[in-house]
MIMIGU-742709 format. One record per residue (C-alpha): residue number from 1; residue in three letters; x, y, z. Coordinates in Angstrom, 2 decimals. Example, Ala and Ser with C-alpha at 12.3 -4.5 7.8 and 13.67 -1.06 7.14 Angstrom:
<filos>
<filo resi="1" resn="Ala" east="12.30" north="-4.50" up="7.80"/>
<filo resi="2" resn="Ser" east="13.67" north="-1.06" up="7.14"/>
</filos>
This chain:
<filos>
<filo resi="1" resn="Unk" east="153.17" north="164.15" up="142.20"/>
<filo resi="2" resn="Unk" east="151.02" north="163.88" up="145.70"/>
<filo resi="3" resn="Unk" east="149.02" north="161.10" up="146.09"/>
<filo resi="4" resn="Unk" east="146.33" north="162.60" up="148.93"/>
<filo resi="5" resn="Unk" east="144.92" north="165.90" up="149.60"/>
<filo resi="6" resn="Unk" east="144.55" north="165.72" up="152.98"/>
<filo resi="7" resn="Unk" east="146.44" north="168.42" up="155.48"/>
<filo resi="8" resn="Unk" east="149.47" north="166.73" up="154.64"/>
<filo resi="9" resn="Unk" east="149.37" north="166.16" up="150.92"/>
<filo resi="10" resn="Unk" east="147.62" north="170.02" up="150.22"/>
<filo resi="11" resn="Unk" east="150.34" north="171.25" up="152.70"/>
<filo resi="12" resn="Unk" east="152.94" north="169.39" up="150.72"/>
<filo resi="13" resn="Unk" east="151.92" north="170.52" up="147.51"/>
<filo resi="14" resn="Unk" east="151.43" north="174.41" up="148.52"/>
<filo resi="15" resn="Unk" east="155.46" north="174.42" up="149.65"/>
<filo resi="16" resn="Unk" east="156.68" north="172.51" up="146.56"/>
<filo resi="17" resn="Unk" east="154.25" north="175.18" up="144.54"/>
<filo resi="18" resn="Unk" east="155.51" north="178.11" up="146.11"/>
<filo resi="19" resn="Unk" east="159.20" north="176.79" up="145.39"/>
<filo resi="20" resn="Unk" east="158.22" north="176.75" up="141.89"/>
<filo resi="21" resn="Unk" east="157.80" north="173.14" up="141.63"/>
<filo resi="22" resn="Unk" east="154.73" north="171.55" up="138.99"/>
<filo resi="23" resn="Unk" east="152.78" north="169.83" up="141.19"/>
<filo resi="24" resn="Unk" east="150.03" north="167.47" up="140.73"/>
<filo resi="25" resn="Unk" east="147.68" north="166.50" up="142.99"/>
<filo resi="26" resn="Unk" east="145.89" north="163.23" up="143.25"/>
<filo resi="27" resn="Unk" east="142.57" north="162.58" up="145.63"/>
<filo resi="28" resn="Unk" east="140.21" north="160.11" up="145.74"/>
<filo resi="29" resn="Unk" east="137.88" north="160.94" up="148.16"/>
<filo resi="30" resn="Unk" east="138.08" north="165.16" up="148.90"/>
<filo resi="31" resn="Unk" east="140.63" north="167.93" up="148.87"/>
<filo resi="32" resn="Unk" east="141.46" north="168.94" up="152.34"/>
<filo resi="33" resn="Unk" east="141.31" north="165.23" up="153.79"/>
<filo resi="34" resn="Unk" east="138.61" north="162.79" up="154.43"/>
<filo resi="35" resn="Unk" east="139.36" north="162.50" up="158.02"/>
<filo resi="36" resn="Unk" east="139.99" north="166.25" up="158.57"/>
<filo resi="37" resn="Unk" east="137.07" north="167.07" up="156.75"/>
<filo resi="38" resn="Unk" east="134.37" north="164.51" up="157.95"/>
<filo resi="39" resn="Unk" east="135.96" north="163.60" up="161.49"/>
<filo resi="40" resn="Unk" east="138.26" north="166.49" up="162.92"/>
<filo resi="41" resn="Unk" east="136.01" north="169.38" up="161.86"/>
<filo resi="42" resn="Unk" east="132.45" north="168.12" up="162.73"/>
<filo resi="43" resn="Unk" east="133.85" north="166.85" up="165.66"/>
<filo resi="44" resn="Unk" east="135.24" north="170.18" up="166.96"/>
<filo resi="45" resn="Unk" east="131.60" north="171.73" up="165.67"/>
<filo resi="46" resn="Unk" east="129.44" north="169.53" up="167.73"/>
<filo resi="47" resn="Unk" east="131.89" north="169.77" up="171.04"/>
<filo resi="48" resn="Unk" east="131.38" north="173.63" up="170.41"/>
<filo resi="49" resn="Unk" east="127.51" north="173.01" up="170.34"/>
<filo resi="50" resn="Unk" east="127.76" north="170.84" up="173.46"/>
<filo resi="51" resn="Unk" east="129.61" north="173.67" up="175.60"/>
<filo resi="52" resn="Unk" east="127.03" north="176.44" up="174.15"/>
<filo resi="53" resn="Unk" east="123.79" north="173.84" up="175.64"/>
<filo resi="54" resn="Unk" east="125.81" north="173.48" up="178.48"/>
<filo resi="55" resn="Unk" east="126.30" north="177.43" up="178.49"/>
<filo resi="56" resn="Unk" east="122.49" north="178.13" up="178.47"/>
<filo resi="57" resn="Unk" east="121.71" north="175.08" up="181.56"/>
<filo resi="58" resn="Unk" east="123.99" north="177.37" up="183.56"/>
<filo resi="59" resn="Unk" east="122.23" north="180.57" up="182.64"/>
<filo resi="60" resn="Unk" east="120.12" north="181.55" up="185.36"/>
<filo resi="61" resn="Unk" east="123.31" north="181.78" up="187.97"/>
<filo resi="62" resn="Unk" east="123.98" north="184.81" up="185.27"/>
<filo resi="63" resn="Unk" east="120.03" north="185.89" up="186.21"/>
<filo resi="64" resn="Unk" east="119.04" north="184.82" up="183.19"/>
<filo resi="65" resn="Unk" east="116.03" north="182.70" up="181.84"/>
<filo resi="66" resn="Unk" east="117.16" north="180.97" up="178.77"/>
<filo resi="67" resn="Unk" east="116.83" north="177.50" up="177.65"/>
<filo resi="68" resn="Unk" east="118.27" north="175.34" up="174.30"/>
<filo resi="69" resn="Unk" east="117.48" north="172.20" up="172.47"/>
<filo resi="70" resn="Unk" east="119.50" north="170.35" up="170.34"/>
<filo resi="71" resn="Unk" east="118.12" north="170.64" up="166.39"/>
<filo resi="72" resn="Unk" east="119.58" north="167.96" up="164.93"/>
<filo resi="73" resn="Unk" east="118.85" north="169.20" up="161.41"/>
<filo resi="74" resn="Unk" east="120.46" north="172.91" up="162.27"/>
<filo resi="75" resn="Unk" east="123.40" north="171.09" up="163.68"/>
<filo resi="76" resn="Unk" east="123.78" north="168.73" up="160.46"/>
<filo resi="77" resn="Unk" east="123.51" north="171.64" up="157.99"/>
<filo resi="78" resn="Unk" east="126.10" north="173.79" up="160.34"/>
<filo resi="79" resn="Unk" east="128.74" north="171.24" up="160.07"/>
<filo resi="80" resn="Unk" east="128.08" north="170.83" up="156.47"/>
<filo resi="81" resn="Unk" east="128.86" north="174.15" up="155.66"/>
<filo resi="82" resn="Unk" east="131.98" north="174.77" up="157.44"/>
<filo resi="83" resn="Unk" east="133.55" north="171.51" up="155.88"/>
<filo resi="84" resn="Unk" east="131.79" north="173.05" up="152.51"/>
<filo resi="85" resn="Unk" east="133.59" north="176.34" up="153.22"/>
<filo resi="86" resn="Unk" east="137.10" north="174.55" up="153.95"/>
<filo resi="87" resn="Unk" east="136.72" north="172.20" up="151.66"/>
<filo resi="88" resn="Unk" east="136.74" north="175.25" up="148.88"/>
<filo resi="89" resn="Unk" east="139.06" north="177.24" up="150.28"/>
<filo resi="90" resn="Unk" east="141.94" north="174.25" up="150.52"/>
<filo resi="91" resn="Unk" east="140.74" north="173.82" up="146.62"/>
<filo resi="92" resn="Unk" east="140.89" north="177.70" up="145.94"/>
<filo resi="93" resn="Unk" east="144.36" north="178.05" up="147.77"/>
<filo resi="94" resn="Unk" east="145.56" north="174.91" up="145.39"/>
<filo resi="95" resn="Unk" east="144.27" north="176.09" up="142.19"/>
<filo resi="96" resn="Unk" east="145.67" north="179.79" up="143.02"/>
<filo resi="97" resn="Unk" east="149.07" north="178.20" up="143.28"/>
<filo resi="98" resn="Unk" east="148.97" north="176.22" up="139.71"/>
<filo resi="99" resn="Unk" east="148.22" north="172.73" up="141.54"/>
<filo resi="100" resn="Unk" east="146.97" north="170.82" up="139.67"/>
<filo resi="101" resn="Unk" east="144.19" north="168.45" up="140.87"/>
<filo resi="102" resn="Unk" east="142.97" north="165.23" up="139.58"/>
<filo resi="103" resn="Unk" east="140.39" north="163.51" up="140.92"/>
<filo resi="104" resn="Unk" east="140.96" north="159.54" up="140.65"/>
<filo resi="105" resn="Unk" east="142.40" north="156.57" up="142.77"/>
<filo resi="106" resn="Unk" east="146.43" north="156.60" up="141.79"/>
<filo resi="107" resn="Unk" east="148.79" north="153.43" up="141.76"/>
<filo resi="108" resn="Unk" east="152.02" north="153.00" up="140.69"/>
<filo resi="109" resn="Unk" east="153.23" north="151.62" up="137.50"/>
<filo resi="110" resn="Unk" east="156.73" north="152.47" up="138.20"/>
<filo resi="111" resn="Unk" east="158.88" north="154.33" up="140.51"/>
<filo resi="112" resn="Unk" east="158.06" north="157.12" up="138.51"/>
<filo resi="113" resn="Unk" east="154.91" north="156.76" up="136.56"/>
<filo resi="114" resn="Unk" east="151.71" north="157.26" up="138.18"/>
<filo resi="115" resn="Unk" east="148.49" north="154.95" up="136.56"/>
<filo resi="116" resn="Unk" east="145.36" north="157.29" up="137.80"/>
<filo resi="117" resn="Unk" east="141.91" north="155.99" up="137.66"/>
<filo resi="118" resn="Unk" east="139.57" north="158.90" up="137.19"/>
<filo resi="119" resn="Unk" east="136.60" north="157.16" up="136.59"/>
<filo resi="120" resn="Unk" east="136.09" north="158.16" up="133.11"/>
<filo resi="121" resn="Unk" east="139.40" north="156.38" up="132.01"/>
<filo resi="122" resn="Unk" east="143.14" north="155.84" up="132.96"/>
<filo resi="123" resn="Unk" east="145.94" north="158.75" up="133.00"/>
<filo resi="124" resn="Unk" east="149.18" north="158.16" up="132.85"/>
<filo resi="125" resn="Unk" east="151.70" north="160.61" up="134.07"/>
<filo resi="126" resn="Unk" east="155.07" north="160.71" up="134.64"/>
<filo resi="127" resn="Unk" east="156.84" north="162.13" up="138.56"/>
<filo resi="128" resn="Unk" east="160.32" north="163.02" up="139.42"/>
<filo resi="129" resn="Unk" east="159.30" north="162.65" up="143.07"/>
<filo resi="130" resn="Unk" east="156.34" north="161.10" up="144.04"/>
<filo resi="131" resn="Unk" east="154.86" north="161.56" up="147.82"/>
<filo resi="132" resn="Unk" east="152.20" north="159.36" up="149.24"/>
<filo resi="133" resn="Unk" east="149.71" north="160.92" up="151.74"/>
<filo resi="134" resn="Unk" east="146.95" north="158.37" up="151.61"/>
<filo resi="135" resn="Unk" east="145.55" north="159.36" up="155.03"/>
<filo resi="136" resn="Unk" east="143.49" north="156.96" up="157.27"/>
<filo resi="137" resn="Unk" east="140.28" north="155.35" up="157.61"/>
<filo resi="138" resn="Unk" east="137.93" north="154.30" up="160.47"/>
<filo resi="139" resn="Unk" east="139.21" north="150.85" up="161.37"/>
<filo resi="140" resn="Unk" east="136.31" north="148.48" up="161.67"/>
<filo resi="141" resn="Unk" east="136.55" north="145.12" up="164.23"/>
<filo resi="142" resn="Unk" east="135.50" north="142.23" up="162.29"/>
<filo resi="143" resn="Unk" east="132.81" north="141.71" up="165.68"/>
<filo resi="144" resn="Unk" east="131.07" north="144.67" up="164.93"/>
<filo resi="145" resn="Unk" east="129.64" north="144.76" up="161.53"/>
<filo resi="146" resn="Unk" east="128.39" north="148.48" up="160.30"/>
<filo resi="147" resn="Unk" east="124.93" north="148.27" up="160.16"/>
<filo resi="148" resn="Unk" east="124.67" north="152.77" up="159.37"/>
<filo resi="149" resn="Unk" east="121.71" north="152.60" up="162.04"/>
<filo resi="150" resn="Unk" east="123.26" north="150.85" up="165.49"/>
<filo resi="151" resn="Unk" east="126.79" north="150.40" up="164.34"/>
<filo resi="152" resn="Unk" east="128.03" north="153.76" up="163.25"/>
<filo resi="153" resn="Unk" east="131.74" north="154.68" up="162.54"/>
<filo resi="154" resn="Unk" east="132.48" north="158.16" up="162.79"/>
<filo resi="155" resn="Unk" east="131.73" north="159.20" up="159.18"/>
<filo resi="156" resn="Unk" east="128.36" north="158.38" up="159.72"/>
<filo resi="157" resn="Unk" east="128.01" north="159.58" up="163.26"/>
<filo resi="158" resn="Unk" east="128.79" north="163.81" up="162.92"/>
<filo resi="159" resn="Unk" east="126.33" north="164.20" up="163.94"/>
<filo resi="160" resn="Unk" east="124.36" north="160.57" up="164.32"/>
<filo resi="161" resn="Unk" east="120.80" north="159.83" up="162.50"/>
<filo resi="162" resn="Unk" east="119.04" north="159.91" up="166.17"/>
<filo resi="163" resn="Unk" east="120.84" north="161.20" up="169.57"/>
<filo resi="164" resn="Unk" east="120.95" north="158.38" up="171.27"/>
<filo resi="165" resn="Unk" east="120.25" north="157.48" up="175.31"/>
<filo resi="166" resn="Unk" east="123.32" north="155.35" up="175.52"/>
<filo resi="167" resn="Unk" east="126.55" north="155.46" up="173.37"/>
<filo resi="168" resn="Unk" east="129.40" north="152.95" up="173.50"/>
<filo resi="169" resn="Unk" east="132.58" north="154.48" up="171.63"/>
<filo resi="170" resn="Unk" east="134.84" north="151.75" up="170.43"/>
<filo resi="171" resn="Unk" east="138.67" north="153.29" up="170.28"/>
<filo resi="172" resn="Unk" east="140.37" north="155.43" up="172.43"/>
<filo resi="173" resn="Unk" east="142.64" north="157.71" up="169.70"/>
<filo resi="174" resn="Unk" east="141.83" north="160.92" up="169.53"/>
<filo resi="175" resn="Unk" east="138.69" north="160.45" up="167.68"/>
<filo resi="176" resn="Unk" east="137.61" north="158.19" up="170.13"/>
<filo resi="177" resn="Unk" east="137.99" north="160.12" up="172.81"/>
<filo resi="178" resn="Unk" east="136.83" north="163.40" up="171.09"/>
<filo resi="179" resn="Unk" east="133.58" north="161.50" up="171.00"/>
<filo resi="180" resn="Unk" east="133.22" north="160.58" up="174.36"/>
<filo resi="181" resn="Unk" east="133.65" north="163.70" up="175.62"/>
<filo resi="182" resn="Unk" east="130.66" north="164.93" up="173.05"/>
</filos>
């Protein structure tokens, strides 16, 4: 039993698979991992777009004329697809290996039963070994309330609503800094 289908959990679960283990996957929020999915990839995607506008400003020392502007809806509906593509492809890859994928908040009811929520009622299953690969989450300060329009964390921000004039990036991981250098 893996509790999380993020790059660790689907990882996990492909090895124990291919060793012939029955594995059973458990994800709340998306196979392939919320923060992979909606912070890693669209950030990579919208550094890529930065470096291709900053490509075309440089142009003419090439003796070119060419000029770019930023379509926010373009750039919304690329990143979308690539984390629709992955996001299949991690599911494909799972199901191909006899994974088998619940969708549902787990908790323990034992150190070997597994209480899922699935949101149409309560599974019960049983694990010899049970691996937990819950992932992470934006951490919020309690001075900085999410308002989705000023206050943005990064799930909301790949890209943001508006490009703003002036950004102020709270953190310095490597999502923070991935951001700052957008």
């Amino acid at each position: 039993m893996i509790i999380g289908g993020g790059p660790a959990g689907n990882t996990c679960a492909t090895v124990a698979a291919t060793l012939g283990a029955e594995v059973t996957l458990v994800e709340r929020d998306v196979i392939g991992g919320a923060a992979h999915l909606w912070d890693c990839i669209p950030s990579k995607a919208l550094i890529a777009t930065g470096g291709e506008l900053s490509e075309l400003q440089r142009s003419h020392l090439m003796g070119l004329q060419a000029s770019g502007t930023l379509d926010i809806d373009a750039l919304r509906e690329r990143v979308q697809s690539i984390e629709t593509r992955l996001h299949a492809s991690i599911k494909q890859l799972l199901v191909s290996q006899g994974v088998r994928l619940i969708s549902g908040t787990a908790r323990f009811k034992g150190p070997h039963e597994i209480v899922v929520d699935t949101g149409t009622g309560l599974q019960e299953l049983d694990a010899d070994i049970v691996l937990v690969a819950t992932g992470s989450r934006p951490r919020i300060p309690d001075w900085a309330p999410v308002d989705g329009e000023h206050v943005l964390t990064t799930r909301q921000a790949y890209p943001p609503p508006v490009i703003p004039e002036h950004i102020v990036v709270v953190g310095s991981g490597v999502t923070g800094v991935e951001f700052t250098h957008m």
